[in-house]
N, C-alpha and C positions, 0 to 999 in steps of 0.2 A: 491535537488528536488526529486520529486516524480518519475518522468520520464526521461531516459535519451536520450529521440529521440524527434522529433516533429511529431506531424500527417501531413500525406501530402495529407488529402485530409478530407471531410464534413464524413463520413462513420468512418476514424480514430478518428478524434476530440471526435468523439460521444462517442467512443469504449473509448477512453483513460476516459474519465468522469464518464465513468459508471465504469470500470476498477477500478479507483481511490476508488467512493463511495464504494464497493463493498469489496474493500480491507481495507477499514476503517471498514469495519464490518455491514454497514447499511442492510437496504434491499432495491434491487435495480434492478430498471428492464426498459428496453431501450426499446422507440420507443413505449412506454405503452398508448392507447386509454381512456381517461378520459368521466365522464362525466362534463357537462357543464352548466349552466343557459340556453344557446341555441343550444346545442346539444353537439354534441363530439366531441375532440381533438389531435390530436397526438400529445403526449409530446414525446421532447426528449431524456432524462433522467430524471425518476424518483424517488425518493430515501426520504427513513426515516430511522433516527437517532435511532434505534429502543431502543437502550442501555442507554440514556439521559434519565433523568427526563422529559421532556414534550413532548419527540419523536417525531421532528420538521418534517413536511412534504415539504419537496425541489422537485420545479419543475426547471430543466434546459431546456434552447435551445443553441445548438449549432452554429453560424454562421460563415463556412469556406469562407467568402467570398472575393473579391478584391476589398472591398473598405468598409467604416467604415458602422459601425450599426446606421442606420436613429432613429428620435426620434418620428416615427411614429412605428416601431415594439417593441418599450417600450413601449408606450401605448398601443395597439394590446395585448401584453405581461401578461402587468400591468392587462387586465380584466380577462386574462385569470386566473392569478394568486388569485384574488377577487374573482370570480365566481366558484374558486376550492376549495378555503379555505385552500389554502398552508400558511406554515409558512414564507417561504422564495423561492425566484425567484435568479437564477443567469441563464443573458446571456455571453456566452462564444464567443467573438471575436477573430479571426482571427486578424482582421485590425483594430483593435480598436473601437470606439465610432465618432458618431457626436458630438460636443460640443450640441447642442441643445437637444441629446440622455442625459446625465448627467442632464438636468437642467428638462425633463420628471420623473428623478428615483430619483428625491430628494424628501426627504420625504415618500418614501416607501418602500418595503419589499423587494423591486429585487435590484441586483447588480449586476453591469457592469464589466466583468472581460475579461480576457484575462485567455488563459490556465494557464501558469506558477502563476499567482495569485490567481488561485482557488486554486491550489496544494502548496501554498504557506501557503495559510490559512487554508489547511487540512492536512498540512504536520506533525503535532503533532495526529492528528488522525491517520491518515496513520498507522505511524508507531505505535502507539499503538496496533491498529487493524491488524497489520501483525506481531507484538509480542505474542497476545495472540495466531493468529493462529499456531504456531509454539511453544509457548514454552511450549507443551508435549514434542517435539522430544529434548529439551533441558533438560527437566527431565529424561526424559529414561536415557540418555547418562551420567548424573549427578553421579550415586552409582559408576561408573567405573574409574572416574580420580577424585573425591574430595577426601581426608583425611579422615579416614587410607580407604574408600571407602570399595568395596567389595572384596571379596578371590575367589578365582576360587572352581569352584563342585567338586575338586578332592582332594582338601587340598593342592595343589601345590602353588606354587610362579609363579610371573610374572614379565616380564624384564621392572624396572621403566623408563628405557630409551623408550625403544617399547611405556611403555603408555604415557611418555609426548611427543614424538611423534606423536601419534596418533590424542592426544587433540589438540596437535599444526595446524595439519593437517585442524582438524572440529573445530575449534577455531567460528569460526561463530556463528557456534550450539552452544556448550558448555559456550558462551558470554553471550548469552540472558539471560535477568534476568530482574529484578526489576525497576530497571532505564529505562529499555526502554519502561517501560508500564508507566511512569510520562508523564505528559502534559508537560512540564516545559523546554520544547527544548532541553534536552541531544541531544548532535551530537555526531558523532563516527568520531576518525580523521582518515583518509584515505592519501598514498595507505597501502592497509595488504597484507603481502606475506606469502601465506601458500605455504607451501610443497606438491609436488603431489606423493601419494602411492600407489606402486602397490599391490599387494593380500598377500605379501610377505613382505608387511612392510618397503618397500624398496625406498627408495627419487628418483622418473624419470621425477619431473620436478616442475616446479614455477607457482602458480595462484596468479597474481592480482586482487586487490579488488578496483575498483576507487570510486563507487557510493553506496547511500542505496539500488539502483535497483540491482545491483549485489551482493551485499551484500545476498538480502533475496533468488536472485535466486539460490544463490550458495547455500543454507538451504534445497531451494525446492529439489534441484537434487541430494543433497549429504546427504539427512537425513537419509535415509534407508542405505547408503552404509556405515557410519557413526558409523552405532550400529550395523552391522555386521562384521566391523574391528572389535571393543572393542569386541564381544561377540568372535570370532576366538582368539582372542590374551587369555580370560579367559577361552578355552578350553569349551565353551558351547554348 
C-alpha cells in the first residue's frame, strides 16, 4: 500500500489524499473553492491527471466520520460533481457507505471508497509518479557502479570492494529503473537489509526496508548523501 499508517483524524484523511494525488504526479490542491451553477464550493481534494490523454478532472470528499456515508450526501455530492464538470467524484469513507449510498452512485461518475481502496487503485500510479520523481538521482549514481563505469580525475584505481559496497548501501537508488515506471504491478519483495556507512566507508549498522513508503523515504534522505560517498570514494 501507499501508506503505512491511518489518519486519525478528518484533517489527516484529507492530507493523506492529496499526499497520495500529488505523488502520483497530478496537480493537486486541498480544500480548493470551486465555482458552481449556484455559487461556490469547498472541495476537498482537488486534482487532475495532468500527464493522461484526456487529463481527467477529480473532485474528492473526505468523510472521517463515526458512522457510514448517508445516500443523501451522494446526491448532494453527485450535483456538485455535474454542475462542476468533473470527470470523476470519489467519497472517501471512514466507516463505510449506507447500502442506500451505493444504490444513489450507480450509474455514475463518483465512487464510494474507503482510504486503502483509493490507494489501491492508484497504487500503480503512485509509484510511477514517485519513480519518475527520483530517478535523476538514480542516473547521477549510475556512471559510478555500472561496467567498466567511470575512472577517477586522477587516473588512479578505486577499491571494487568499497564500490560494491557502497551500491549495496544505496541499493534503493541505484534499483530504480524501467520496470518501475510500467503500469503492469511490479512489486519489489521486501524486507531489504542495507548496510549503514559511516564517511569512512565503514559498516555501523543495519536499515530495514518493510514497505514502498520506506522504501522511497529512504531515496528522499539518502540521495544526496549517496552521490557524495561515490563522488569521495572517486577522489572528486
Amino acid at each position: 500500500m501507499i501508506f503505512d499508517t491511518e489518519p486519525q483524524n478528518w484533517t489527516e484523511l484529507q492530507n493523506y489524499v492529496g499526499q497520495m494525488f500529488e505523488e502520483c504526479g497530478f496537480e493537486t490542491e486541498i480544500s480548493k473553492i470551486v465555482e458552481l451553477v449556484r455559487g461556490k464550493k469547498e472541495i476537498d481534494v482537488y486534482t487532475q491527471d495532468i500527464k493522461s490523454e484526456y487529463k481527467p478532472i477529480i473532485l474528492v470528499e473526505c468523510k472521517f466520520w463515526n458512522k457510514p456515508v448517508s445516500q443523501e450526501t451522494i446526491h448532494s455530492f453527485r450535483t456538485v460533481i455535474s454542475d462542476f464538470g468533473a470527470n470523476i467524484g470519489f467519497i472517501v469513507s471512514k466507516n463505510g457507505f449506507q447500502r442506500g449510498s451505493y444504490q444513489a452512485a450507480e450509474k455514475t461518475n463518483i465512487k464510494l471508497v474507503t482510504l486503502k481502496e483509493l490507494e489501491t487503485e492508484y497504487y500503480n500510479k503512485w509509484k510511477q509518479g514517485m519513480t519518475a520523481k527520483y530517478m535523476p538521482y538514480a542516473d547521477r549514481l549510475f556512471p559510478y557502479w555500472d561496467y567498466p563505469g567511470k575512472t577517477p580525475n586522477d587516473g588512479g584505481t578505486i577499491d571494487f570492494d568499497t564500490n560494491q559496497l557502497i551500491r549495496r548501501a544505496y541499493s534503493p537508488i541505484c534499483r530504480l529503473g524501467p520496470r518501475d515506471q510500467m503500469l503492469d504491478g511490479f512489486k519489489r519483495k521486501y524486507p531489504i537489509n542495507l548496510p549503514i556507512l559511516d564517511d569512512n566507508f565503514q559498516i555501523v549498522g543495519e536499515k530495514e526496508i518493510l514497505t514502498d513508503r520506506q522504501y522511497f523515504d529512504f531515496i528522499e534522505e539518502n540521495k544526496d548523501r549517496a552521490y557524495e560517498q561515490f563522488k569521495k570514494l572517486y577522489r572528486e
